[in-house]
C-alpha positions as CSV (number, residue, x, y, z in Angstrom):
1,X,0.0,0.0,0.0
2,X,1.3,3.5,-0.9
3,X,1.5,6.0,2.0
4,X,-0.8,7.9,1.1
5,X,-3.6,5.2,1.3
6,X,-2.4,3.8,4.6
7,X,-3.0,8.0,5.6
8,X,-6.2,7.6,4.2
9,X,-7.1,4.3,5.6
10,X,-5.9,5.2,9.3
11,X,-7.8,8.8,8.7
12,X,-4.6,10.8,9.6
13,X,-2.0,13.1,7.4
14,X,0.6,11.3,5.1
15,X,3.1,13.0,7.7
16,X,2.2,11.0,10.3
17,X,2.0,8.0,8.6
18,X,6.1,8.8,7.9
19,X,6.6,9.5,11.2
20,X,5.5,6.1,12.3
21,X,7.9,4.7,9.5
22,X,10.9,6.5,10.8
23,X,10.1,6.0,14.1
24,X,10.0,2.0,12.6
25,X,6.6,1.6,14.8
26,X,5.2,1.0,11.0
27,X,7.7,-0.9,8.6
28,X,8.0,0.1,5.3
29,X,9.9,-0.8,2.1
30,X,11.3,1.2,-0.7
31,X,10.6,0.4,-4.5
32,X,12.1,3.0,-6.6
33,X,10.8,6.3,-5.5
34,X,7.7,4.4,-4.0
35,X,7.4,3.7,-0.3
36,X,5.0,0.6,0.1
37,X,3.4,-1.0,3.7
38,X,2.1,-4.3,3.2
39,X,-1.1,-4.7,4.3
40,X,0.2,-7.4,7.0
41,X,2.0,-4.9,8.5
42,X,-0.6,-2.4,8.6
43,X,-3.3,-5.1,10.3
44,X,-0.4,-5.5,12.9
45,X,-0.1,-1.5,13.4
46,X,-3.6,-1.4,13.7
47,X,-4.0,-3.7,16.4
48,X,-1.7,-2.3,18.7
49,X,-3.2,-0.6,22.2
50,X,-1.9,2.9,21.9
51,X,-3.7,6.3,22.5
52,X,-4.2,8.8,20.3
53,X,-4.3,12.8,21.6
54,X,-4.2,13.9,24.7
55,X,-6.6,12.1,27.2
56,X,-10.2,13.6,27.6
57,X,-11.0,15.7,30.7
58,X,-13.7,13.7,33.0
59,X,-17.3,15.1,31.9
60,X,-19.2,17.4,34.7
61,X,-22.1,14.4,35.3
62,X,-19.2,11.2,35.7
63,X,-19.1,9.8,39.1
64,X,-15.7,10.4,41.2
């Protein structure tokens, strides 16, 4: 898969797709001028437990 449609396919910016390559969190192969993810390795990504953003602030009605 190009990076562009594992951007598209994990609804965030191209950039942060290619920060998760360099970081190698995502692993990634060069063809040419192409950078491809197989989708193995995208299913894999996927299911990883991480966060994403900042954690929400407890609404006014929750119970403490």
């Amino acid at each position: 898969m190009l990076v562009s449609e594992v951007a598209k396919e994990l609804a965030v910016s191209h950039v942060t797709v290619w920060r998760h390559i360099n970081s190698k969190k995502l692993p990634a192969r060069r063809v040419g001028p192409i950078w491809l993810v197989k989708r193995r390795d995208l299913d894999a990504f996927k299911a990883l437990d991480r966060q994403v953003g900042r954690p929400r602030k407890p609404s006014p009605d929750a119970p403490r």
